[in-house]
C-alpha positions as CSV (number, residue, x, y, z in Angstrom):
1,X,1.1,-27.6,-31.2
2,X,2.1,-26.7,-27.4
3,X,-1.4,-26.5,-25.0
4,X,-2.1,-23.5,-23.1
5,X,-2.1,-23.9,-19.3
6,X,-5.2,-22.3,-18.0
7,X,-5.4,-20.9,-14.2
8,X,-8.0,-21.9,-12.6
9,X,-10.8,-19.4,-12.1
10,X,-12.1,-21.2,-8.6
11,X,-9.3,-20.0,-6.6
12,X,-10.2,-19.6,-2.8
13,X,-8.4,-18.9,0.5
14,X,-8.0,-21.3,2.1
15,X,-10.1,-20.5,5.3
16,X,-12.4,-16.6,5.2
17,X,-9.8,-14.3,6.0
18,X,-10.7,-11.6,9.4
19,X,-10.3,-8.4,8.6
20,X,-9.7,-5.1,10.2
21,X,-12.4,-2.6,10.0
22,X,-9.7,-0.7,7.4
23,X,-9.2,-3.4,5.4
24,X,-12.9,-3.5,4.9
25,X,-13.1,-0.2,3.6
26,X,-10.0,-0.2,1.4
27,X,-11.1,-3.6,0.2
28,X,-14.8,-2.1,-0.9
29,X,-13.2,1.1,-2.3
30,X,-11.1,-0.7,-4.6
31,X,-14.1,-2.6,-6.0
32,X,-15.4,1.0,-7.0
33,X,-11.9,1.2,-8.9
34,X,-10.4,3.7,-7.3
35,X,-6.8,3.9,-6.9
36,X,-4.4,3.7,-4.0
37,X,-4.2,7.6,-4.5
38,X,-7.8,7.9,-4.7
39,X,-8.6,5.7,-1.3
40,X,-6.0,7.6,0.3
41,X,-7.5,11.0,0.1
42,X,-10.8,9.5,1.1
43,X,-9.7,7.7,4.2
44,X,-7.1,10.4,5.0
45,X,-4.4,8.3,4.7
46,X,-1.2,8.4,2.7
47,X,-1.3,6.3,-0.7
48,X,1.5,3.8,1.0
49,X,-0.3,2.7,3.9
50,X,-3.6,2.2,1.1
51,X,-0.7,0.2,-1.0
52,X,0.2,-1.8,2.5
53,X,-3.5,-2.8,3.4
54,X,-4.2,-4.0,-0.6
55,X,-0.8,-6.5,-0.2
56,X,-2.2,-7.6,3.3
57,X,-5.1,-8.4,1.5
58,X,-3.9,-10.1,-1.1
59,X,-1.9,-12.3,1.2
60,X,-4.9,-12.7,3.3
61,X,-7.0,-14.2,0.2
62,X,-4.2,-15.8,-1.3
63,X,-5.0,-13.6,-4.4
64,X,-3.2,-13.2,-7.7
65,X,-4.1,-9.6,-8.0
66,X,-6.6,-7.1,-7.0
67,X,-9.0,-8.1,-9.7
68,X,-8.8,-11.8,-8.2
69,X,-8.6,-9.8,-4.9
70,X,-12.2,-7.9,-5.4
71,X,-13.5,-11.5,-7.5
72,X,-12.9,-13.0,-4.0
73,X,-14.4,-10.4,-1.8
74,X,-17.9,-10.2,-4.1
75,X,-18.0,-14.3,-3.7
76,X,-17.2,-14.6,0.2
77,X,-19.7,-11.4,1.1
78,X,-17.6,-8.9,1.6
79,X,-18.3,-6.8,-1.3
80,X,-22.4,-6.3,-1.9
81,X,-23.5,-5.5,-5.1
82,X,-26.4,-3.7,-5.7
């Protein structure tokens, strides 16, 4: 019987990233589930430069995805929920 590695849940950056003020709003946006698409049309911007500030942020929390992505945001204050 082979064990299953299991990823730790607990994963933080390493230090609390800065962000831009953009990165903010795309960052709360997606935790509302909308898509690049979606959070394009609302900022007026173009769905790639919505795509470009999600991979920033991903590399900024050291993040697996953007579920791990928004995870991270709600836990370091960034994201409030209400």
């Amino acid at each position: 019987m082979t064990e299953k590695k299991i990823l730790s849940l607990n994963t933080f950056p390493k230090s609390i990233p800065l962000l831009t003020n953009r990165e903010k709003e795309v960052l709360i946006l997606l935790s509302y589930g909308y898509t690049d698409s979606e959070i394009g049309n609302i900022l007026c911007l173009s769905h790639h430069t919505v795509k470009s500030h999600r991979k920033k942020l991903i590399i900024k929390f050291d993040s697996r995805n953007t579920a791990n992505l928004v995870r991270q945001g709600i836990q370091l204050g960034f994201i409030s929920i209400h």
